[in-house]
C-alpha positions, 0 to 999 in steps of 0.5 A: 333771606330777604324780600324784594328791597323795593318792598322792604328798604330798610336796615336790619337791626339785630338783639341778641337774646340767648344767642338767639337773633331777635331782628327789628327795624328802627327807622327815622327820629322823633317820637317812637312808634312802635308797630307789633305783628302777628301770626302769621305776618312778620315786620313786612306786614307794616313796610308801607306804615314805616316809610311814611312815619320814619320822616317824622317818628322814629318807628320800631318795628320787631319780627317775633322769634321765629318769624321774619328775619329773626332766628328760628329756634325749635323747642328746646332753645326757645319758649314759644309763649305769650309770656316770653314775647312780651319779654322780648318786646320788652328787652328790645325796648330797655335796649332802646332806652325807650321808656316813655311817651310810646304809642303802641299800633297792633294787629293780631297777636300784636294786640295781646302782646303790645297790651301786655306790654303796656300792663307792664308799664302803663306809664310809659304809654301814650298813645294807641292805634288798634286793627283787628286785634283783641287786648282780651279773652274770645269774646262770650258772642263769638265762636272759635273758628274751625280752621283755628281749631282744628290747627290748634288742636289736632295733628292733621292741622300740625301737619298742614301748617308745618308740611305745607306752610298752610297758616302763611300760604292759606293768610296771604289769598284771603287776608285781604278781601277788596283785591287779591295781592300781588304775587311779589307780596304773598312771595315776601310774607310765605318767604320767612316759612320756607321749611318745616323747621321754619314754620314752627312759629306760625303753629305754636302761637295757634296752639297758644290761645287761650280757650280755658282756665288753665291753658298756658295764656289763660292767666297773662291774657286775663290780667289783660283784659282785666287791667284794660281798664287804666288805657281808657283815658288815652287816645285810641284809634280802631281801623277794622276790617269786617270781613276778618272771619277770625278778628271779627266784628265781635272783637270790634264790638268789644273795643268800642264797649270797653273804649267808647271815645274811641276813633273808629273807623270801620271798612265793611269790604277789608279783611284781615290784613286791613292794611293791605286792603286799604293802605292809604287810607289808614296811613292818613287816619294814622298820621292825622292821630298822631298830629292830632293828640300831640304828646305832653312832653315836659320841658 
């Protein structure tokens, strides 16, 4: 399964992880960037952001099992956790060989993933590029979502998003807010969850935020948000989106009290999927990051 090759013109690249397919772009050569998905998004969600780094970086970008290209195993042959997804990332990485000088850019559940990651490795990080995402527990202002709770927590949400691909159906019509997207578009990011079976990924990661003590997230989220502290120093750039009803602007408030040097750069018309909303926009903030906070390389 494949999308339109004019959206998404790039090799697919496979680790294998448990006999178990983990599919990822490696694009272009130079400095690596990594880009990190979330729910219910896949690599497709950072297509534009690619073609315009891949000509001066080398831009990783992986689809978490069970979304995008990669394979989608049910329960009993794949542990849908944080913990595991941070594993993978970083085998991918090991894989790679890359082990330094990374910058990390994050949406949605990337953000946790990535920060994760980084928490693993702090050394290895260099720079940050952030969109409405969170790298810490809900926020004491903001409140759970409805929607959220009721697909976390009950059968009738199960239901929807595995019957009827409600999470990816329901992401694509409003995740943006200046113009709807094209039918291409919302085609390529409902295609990886075309059956009950394949949409498995798109209700465990609801089902795996961490509301409380205890739940299976809880403690690696804490550690998180906890160690945060040690990336305040690096560089960071924020594009948010305010009209995101889940990654709201409480989220925003928390990384602009917790990174108060950070570049933050704020659209009070962009959803969740800012950078659909305003592509050329950011692709430019992001370029101009990267020239701008050039890496340390020893000789």
């Amino acid at each position: 399964m494949l999308p339109d090759r004019e959206l998404y013109p790039f090799e697919s690249h496979f680790l294998l992880r448990n006999d178990l397919k983990y599919h990822y772009l490696d694009e272009g050569r130079g400095e690596t960037v990594v880009m990190v998905h979330g729910n219910p998004t896949w690599s497709f969600y950072w297509r534009n952001l690619a073609l315009a780094l891949r000509s001066q970086y080398r831009v990783i970008v992986p689809d978490h099992m069970g979304c995008g290209l990669s394979d989608k195993p049910d329960d009993t042959h794949y542990r849908y956790t944080l913990d595991q997804r941070v594993d993978d990332l970083e085998a991918l990485l090991e894989h790679l060989g890359l082990r330094e000088n990374i910058t990390l850019v994050l949406h949605d559940w990337g953000g946790m993933i990535g920060m994760a990651y980084a928490t693993r490795h702090p050394e290895r990080i260099k720079r940050l590029v952030v969109m409405n995402t969170a790298a810490f527990l809900l926020p004491p202002a903001k409140k759970f979502p409805l929607a959220l709770w009721l697909v976390r927590n009950t059968a009738l949400g199960s239901f929807l998003v595995r019957g009827f691909n409600a999470f990816s159906f329901g992401a694509s019509v409003i995740g943006t807010k200046r113009a709807k997207l094209g039918a291409k578009v919302r085609k390529a990011y409902r295609a990886p969850y075309d059956t009950w079976s394949n949409r498995i990924a798109t209700l465990r990661f609801v089902q795996d935020i961490p509301l409380k003590e205890g739940d299976p997230a809880w403690t690696t989220c804490h550690g998180v948000q906890e160690n945060l502290q040690q990336f305040k120093n690096i560089p960071l750039l924020i594009c948010w989106g305010e009209k995101d009803f889940v990654f709201s602007v409480e989220f925003l408030e928390e990384w602009i009290r917790r990174f108060p040097d950070a570049q933050v750069h704020r659209w009070s018309d962009g959803g969740h999927y800012i950078l659909e909303d305003a592509a050329d926009e950011i692709t430019q903030l992001v370029k101009d990051f990267l020239r701008e906070h050039p890496l340390e390389v020893a000789a």
